[in-house]
N, C-alpha and C positions, 0 to 999 in steps of 0.2 A: 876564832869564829868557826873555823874548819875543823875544830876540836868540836865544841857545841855541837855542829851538825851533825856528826857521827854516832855522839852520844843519844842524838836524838833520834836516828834513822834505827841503832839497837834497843834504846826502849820502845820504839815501835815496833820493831822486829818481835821483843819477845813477849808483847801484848796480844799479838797477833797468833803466839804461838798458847799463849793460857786462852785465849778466846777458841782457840781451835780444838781444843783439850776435851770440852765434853762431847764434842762431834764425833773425835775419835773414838771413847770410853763408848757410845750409843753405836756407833761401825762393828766393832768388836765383840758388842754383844749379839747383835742380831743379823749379823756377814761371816764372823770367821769364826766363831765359836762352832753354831751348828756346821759350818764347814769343816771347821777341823774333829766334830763328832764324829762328823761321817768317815774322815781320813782314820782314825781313828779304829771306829766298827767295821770295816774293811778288812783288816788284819786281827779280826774274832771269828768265831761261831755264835756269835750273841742271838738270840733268839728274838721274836717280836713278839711283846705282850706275853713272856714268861718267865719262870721263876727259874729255870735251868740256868747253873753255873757259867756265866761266859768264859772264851778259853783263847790264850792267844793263839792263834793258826798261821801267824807270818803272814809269806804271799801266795798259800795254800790256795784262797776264792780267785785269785788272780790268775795261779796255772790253768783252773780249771775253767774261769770264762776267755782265755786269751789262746789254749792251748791248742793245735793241727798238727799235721801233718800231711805231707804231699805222699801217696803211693802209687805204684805203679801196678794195674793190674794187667793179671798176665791171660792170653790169650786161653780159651776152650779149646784142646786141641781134640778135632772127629779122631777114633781109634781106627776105622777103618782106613781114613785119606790119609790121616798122617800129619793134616793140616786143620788151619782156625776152620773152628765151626762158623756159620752163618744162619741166621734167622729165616727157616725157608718163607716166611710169610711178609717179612719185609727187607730182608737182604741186606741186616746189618748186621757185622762183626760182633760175636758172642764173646763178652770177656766175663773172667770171674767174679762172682759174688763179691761186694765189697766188704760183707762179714767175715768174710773166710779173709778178707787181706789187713785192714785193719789190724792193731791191736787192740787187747784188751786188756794186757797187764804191766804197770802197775795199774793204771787208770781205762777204761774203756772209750774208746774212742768212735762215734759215730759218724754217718754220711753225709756231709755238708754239700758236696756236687762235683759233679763228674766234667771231666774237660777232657781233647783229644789234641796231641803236640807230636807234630813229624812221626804221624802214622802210630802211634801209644796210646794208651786209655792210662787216662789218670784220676783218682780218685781225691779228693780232700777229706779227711776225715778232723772233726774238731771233737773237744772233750763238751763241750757245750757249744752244738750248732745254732740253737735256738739265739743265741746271743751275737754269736759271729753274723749271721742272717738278718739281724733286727739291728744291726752297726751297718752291712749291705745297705738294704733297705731303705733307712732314713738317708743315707749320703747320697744315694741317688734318687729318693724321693727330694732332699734337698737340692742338688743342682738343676734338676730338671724342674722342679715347677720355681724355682726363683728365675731360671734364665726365660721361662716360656711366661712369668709372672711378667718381668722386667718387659718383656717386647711389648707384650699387648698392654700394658700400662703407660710405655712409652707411646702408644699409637693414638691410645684414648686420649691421653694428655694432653695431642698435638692434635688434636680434632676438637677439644673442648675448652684449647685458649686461640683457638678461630674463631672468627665475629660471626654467628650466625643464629637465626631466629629461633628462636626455644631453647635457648644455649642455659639457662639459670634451669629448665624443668629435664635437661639431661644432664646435670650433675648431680642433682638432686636423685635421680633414675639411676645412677651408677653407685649410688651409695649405698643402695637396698640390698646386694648380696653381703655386704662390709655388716651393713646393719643388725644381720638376721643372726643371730644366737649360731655356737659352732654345732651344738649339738640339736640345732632344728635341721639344719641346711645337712649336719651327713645322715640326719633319719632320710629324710626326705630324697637326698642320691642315690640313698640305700635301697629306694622303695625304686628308685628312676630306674636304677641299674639290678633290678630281680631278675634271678635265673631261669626265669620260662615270659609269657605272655603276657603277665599283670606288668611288665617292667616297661615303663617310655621306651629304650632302646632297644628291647629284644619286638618291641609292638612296630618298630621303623625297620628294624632289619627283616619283622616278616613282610612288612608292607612291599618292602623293594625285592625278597624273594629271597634273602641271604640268609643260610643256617636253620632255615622256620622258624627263626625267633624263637630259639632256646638257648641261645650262648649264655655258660654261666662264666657268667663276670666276676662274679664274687665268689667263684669258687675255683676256678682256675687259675693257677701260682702264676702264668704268664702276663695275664691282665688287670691281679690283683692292685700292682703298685701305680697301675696305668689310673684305675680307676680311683686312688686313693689322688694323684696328681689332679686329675682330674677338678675335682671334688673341692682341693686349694686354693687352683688357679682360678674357679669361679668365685671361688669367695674372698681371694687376697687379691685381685688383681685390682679392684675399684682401690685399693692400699696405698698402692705401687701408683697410679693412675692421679692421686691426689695428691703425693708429696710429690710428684714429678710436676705436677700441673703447678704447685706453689713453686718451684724455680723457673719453671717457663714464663710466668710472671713476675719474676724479677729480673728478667732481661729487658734493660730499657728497648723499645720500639724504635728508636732513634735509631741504632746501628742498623735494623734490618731495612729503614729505609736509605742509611745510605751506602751501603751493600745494594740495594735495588738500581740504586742511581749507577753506581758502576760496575754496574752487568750481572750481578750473580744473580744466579738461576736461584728457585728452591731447593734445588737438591744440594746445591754449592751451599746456598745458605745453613743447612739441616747439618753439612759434617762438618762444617769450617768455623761456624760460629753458636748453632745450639747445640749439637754436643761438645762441644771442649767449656761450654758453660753453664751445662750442666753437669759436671762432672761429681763435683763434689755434694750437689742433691742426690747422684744416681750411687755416690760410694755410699753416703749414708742410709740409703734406701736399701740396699743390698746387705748394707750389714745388719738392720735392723731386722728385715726379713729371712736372711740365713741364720742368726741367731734363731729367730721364730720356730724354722722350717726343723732345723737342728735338735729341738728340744718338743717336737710335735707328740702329743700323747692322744688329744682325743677324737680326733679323725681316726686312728687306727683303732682305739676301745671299744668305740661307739657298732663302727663298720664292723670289723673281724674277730673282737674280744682275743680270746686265748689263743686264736687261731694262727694270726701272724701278729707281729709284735712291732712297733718300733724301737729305737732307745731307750726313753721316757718306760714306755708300757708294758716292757721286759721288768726293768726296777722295779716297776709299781706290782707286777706279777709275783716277783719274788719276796717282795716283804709283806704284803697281805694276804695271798693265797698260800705261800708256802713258808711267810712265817721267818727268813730266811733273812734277818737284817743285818748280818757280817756280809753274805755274800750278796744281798740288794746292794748294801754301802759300795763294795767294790765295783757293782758294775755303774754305779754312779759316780765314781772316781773316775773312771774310764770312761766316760762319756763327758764329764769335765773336763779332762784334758786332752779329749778327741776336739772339741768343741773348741777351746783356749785352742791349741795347734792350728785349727782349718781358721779360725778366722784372723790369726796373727799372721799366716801363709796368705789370706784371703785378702787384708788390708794391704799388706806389705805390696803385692799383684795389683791391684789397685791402685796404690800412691798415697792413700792415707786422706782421713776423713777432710782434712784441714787443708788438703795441698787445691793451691789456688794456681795450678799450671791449667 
């Protein structure tokens, strides 16, 4: 009998596995195939849309989009004091050109940004800033509007599964920035956030007196990423807001009345019993969203085109404008496994989509 059963538990086993058969053979062609092209074109000079010979180059594209160096520049010394010069117009320490410190041979190395450490001037030079800056960029365009995403989602959600009158035409009202097309909502920021007086915000900063309502927003490298945050968080937050609202309703109402019966406050109630049960809506919400934020391309196209870049819009740069799909592939490799790394770190920090603590 116990012989039978076995026999039978393995011809289901390996039915199971011809059933699975063409699932895989359809995976394979349209998941790791063009994956593995790209791994692939990585380690070429392969051209886009040309007839030029491709050539293997190793991890040639690799040096050259991953490649720094840290230097130290060295102080301007006055020939009559003997000592560092100084800016007489603002009275900061004159150090050397970062041209002159830099190399340029074998490869040329340009100015990625300058930082100051127990009284030194130091320089970062990369062989491709442009790429080191747009991996910057996106990781802290990522963490900051997922964490600033997650609050105000978590807030609206806990406003909008309260009983109160109009409660169906304000969920309905928070869906409208979710709703609108990405590339209506960042024309539309774009025009919010213009460099002189036609712009919503510079027409508020003259009303209350601040700057004359000229701050260019979108041309200043400081509030560039501010404004791109910005721009997200109005449109992903209603995201965050609705899948958090579908766990908040699946907390039976029975525990919080009897939590009420003995003595817990709301505020007792909100850490002791909704977030540790919402946990596992808020990991899945964060992942879904970081993956989003991670691989964001047209917020930055749309807004800044060639000017600053994301991740996504670096790649997208190099194999259509310059044509460049050995070294597009590579920086799409490297954003692959930026992405695979932060959110395998991301989950693990978390506890994992599934963990029911």
């Amino acid at each position: 009998m116990e012989t039978t059963s076995k026999s039978l538990v393995k011809s289901e086993a390996r039915l199971a596995y011809l059933l699975l058969v063409p699932s895989f053979i359809i995976l394979i062609m349209i998941a790791f195939y063009p994956l593995g092209s790209v791994f692939v074109n990585s380690v070429t000079n392969k051209r886009f849309a040309s007839s030029q010979k491709t050539e293997f180059v190793g991890l040639k594209n690799y040096k050259k989009l991953l490649g720094f160096k840290v230097m130290v520049l060295p102080p301007v010394i006055d020939d009559a004091t003997g000592k560092q010069k100084f800016d007489p117009e603002t009275g900061d320490a004159v150090w050397e050109s970062p041209l002159d410190v830099l190399p340029t041979e074998p490869v040329r190395y340009k100015e990625l940004s300058q930082f100051s450490f127990m009284g030194a001037q130091y320089v970062i030079g990369a062989t491709d800033p442009d790429f080191l800056q747009a991996v910057g960029d996106t990781v802290g365009f990522t963490i900051l509007s997922v964490f600033i995403e997650t609050v105000l989602g978590l807030a609206v959600a806990l406003v909008l599964n309260s009983a109160f009158k109009g409660r169906g035409f304000m969920r309905m009202v928070m869906l409208i920035p979710w709703a609108i097309p990405t590339a209506v909502s960042s024309r539309m920021w774009e025009w919010m956030f213009a460099s002189n007086r036609t712009g919503f915000f510079n027409i508020l900063l003259d009303k209350i007196g601040i700057n004359n309502g000229q701050f260019a927003f979108l041309v200043e490298s400081s509030s560039q990423l501010w404004v791109m945050i910005a721009i997200d968080v109005w449109k992903t937050t209603p995201f965050m807001a609705l899948l958090i609202l579908a766990g908040l309703q699946m907390i039976p109402r029975q525990i919080y009345e009897a939590a009420y019966v003995d003595g817990a406050n709301k505020l007792r109630q909100f850490w002791s019993m909704t977030l540790p049960m919402l946990r596992a809506t808020l990991a899945v919400a964060l992942v879904f969203r970081t993956l989003d934020a991670l691989r964001v391309f047209d917020v930055f196209q749309i807004v800044f085109g060639a000017n600053r870049y994301s991740m996504a819009s670096f790649a997208y740069y190099q194999l259509v404008d310059n044509k460049l799909m050995g070294y597009s592939s590579a920086s799409s490799v490297v954003i692959f496994l930026l992405i695979f790394i932060f959110d395998f770190i991301y989950i693990k920090m978390i506890g994992g989509v599934d963990s029911d603590a």
